[in-house]
N, C-alpha and C positions, 0 to 999 in steps of 0.2 A: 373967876371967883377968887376973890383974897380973903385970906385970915393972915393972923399974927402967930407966931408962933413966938410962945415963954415958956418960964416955967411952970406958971401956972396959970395956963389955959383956964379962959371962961365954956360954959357950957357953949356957949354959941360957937368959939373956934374950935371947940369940940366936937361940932354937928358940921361945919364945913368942911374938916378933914374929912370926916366919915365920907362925906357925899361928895367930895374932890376923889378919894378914894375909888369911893364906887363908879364912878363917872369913869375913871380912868380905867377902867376893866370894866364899862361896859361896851363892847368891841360891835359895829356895825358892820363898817367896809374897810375895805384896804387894798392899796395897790401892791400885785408882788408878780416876780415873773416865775414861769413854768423854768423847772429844771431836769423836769423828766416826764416823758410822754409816755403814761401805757396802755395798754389795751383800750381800757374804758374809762380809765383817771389819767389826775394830772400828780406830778407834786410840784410845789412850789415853795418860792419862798419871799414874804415882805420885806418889798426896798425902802418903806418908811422906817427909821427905826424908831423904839419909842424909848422917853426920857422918864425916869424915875430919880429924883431927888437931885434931877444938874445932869447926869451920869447919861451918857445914851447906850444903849445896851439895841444888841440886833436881834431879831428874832429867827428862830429854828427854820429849819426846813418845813413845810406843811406836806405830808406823805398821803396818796389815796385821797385825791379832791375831788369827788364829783364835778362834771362839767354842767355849762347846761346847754345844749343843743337848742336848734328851731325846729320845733316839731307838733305835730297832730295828728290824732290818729292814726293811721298807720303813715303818713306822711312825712317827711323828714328832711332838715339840711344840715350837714352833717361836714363841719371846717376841717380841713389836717391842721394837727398842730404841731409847734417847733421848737426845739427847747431855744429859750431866749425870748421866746413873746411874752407880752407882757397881758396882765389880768384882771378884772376886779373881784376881789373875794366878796361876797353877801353872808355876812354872818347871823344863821338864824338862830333866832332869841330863845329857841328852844332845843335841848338834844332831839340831833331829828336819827339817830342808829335804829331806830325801830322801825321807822317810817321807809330806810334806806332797804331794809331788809322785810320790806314788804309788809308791815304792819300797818294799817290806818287804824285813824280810832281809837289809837292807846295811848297810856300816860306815858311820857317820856321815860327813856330806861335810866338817864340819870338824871340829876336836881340840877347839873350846871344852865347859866343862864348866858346869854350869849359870850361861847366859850368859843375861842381860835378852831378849838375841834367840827363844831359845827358850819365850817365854810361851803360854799358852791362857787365854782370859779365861771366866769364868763371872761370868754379871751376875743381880744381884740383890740385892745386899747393898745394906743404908743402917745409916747411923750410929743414935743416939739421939733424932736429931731428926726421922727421918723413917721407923722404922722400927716397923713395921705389927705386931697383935696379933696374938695365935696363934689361929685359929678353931678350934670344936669340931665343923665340919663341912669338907669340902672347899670352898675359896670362889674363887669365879675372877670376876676385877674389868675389865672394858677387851670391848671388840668379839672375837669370835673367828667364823674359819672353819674350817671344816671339809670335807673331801673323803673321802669314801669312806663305808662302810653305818654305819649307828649301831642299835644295838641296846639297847633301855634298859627295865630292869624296875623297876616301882615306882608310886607315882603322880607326877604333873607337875601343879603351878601355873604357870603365868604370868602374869604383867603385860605387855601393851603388844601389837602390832597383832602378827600370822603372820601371810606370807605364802607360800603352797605352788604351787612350779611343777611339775608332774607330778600323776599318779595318788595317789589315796589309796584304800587299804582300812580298811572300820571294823569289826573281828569284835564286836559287840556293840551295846546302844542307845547311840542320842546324844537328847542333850538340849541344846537352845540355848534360853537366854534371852533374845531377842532376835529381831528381824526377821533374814530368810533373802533376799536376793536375788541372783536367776541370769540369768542371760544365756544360758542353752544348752537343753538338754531335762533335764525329770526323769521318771525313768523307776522303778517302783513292781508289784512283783511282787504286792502285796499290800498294797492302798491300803483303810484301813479309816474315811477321812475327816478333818475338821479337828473338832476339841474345842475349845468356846468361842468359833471366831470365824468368820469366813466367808470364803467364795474369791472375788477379787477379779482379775479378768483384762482387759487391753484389746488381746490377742490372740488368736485363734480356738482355743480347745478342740478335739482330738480325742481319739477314745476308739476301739479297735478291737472294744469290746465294749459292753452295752447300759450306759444310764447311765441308775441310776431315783433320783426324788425321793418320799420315802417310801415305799408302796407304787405308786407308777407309772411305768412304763415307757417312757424316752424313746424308742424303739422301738416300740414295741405299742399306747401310745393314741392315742385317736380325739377329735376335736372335734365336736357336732353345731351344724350354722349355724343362725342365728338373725334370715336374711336381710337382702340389701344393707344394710351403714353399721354392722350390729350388730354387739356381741361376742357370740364364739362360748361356748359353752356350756361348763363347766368338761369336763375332763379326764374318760374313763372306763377 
């Protein structure tokens, strides 16, 4: 948009400043980075700066930014964030303080029209120098937790150590590569013995039922003596 600028302006470069004016303070988006991470806000501050009259002038710190999270109903994903990331600010065309503070439905508590106060920050953007390749898969980078059921169809690889507090159920065979050691009782509805290596124990075996080596009966055989000092006589 141009006008002339004189001394003495016609109405029409009169009505372009105005609306040059107003254009320029009417604020959508902006790119700025987080300078401080709190609890539930962010602050930050715009790395565009803007130019009034030639002159560029930087803008303020923006303190207590609302974030906006992925979420629904009680459902959520929820980023850490770090001071130095970078943001877009969404500047709503409305004071939304009432809304923030739990009011719908009401007229805005001030008359401003999309004012810097009014931002919500979404963080994730980087410039060219740090911003990340498009994967051909879902890819998630950094520690996460998680709280509530997870339900997952497919198969699973891992790398690196599980650890499971609770119950597990296994509908199917398992196979481990590797030594097995327990600290508690194992218990075996249908134990059909070990393949290839032998049982190894330096605590006391019970069995509630007969336990045979080969054909004999640890139960049922007999030793015949072979009087004081001798061994007894193989197994019948």
């Amino acid at each position: 948009m141009n006008y002339n600028s004189n001394e003495n302006p016609s109405l029409e470069n009169v009505l372009l400043m105005a609306i040059a004016e107003a254009l320029r303070n009417t604020h959508t988006s902006l790119i700025a980075k987080v300078t401080k991470v709190n609890q539930k806000t962010i602050n930050c501050i715009p790395v565009i700066s803007r130019v009034v009259n030639d002159e560029k002038i930087d803008l303020p710190e923006f303190a207590e930014v609302p974030i906006l999270n992925f979420l629904g109903g009680s459902s959520s994903i929820q980023m850490p964030i770090s001071v130095g990331d970078y943001c877009i600010l969404f500047v709503s065309e409305r004071c939304f303080d009432g809304w923030y503070n739990g009011q719908d439905f009401e007229k805005p508590l001030e008359a401003r029209i999309h004012d810097y106060s009014d931002s919500i920050a979404f963080v994730g953007l980087k410039n060219k120098d740090g911003e990340l390749d498009i994967p051909t898969v879902i890819t998630m980078l950094g520690d996460a937790y998680q709280k509530g059921d997870y339900v997952h169809e497919g198969d699973r690889d891992q790398t690196g150590d599980y650890t499971l507090t609770g119950d597990q159920t296994i509908n199917g065979n398992l196979q481990v590569n590797g030594n097995i050691t327990c600290t508690g009782t194992i218990s075996a509805a249908n134990f059909s013995g070990l393949g290839g290596g032998s049982l190894t124990s330096n605590v006391e075996i019970q069995s509630s039922i007969d336990v045979k080596s080969g054909s004999i009966s640890l139960n049922d055989h007999t030793h015949t003596s072979n009087g004081i000092g001798n061994e007894t006589s193989t197994s019948n």
